[in-house]
Residue frames relative to the residue before (quaternion, step in Angstrom):
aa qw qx qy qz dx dy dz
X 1.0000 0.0000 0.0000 0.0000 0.00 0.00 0.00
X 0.7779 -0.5028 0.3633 0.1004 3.21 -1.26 0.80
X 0.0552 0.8971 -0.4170 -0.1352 3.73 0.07 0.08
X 0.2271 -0.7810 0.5735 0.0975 3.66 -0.27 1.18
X 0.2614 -0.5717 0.7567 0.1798 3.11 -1.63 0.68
X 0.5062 -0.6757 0.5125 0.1568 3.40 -0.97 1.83
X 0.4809 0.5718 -0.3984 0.5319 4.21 1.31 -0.20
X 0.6603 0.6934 -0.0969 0.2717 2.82 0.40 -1.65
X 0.6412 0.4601 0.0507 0.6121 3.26 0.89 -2.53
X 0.6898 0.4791 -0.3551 0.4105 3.94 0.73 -0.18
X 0.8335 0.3405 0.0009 0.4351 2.93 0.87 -1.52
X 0.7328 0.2439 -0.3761 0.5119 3.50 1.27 0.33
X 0.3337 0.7159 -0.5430 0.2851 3.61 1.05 0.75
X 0.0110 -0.7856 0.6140 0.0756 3.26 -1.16 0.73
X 0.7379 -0.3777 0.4621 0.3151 3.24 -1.97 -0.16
X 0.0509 -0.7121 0.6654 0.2180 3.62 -1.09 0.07
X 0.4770 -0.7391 0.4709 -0.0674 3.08 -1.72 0.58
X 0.6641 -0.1540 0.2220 0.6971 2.95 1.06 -1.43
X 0.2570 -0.7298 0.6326 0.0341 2.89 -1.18 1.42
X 0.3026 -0.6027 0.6542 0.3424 3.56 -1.70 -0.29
X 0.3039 -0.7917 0.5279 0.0462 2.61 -1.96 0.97
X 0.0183 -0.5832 0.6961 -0.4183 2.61 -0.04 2.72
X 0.5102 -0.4742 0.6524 0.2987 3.23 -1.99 0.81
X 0.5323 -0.5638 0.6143 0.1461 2.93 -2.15 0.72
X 0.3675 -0.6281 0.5396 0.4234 3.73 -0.29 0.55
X 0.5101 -0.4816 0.5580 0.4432 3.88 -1.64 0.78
X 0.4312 0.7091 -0.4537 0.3246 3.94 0.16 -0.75
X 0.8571 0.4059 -0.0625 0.3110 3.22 0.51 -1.98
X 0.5519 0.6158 -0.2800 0.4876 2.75 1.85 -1.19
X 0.7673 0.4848 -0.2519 0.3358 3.29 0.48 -1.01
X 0.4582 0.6494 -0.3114 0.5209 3.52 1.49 -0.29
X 0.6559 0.6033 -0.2013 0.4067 3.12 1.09 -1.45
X 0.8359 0.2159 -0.1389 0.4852 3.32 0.53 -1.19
X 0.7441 0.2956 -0.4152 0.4320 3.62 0.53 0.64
X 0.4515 0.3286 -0.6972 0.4496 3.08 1.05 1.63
X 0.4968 0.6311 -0.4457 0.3953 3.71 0.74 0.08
X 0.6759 0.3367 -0.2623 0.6009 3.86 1.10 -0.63
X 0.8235 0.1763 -0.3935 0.3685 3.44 0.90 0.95
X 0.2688 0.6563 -0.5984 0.3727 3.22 1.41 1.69
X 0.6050 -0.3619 0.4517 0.5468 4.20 -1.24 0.18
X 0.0453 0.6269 -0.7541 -0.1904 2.75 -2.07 -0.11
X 0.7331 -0.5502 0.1456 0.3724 3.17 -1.36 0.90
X 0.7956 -0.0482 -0.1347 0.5887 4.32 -0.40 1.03
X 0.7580 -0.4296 0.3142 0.3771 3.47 1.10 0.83
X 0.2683 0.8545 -0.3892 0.2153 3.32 1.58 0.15
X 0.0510 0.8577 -0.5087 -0.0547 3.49 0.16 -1.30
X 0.0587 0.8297 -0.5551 0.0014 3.43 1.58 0.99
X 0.6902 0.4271 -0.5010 0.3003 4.05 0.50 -0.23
């Protein structure tokens, strides 16, 4: 894994705009969403 500097990760994040329209590999997707089911949610909620 990758190591971010949290400075770094602040100040060169950007917006997107325009995307391409290509499928996401299932792989990725799935990567995707179970680092999402381990970002906070507001008071610990976890409405998903």
């Amino acid at each position: 894994m990758k190591h971010v500097n949290v400075i770094d990760a602040i100040t060169t994040r950007t917006s997107k705009r325009k995307y391409l329209n290509k499928p996401i590999e299932k792989e990725i997707q799935l990567k995707i969403l179970e680092a999402a089911k381990m970002t906070p949610s507001g008071a610990n909620m976890q409405p998903w």
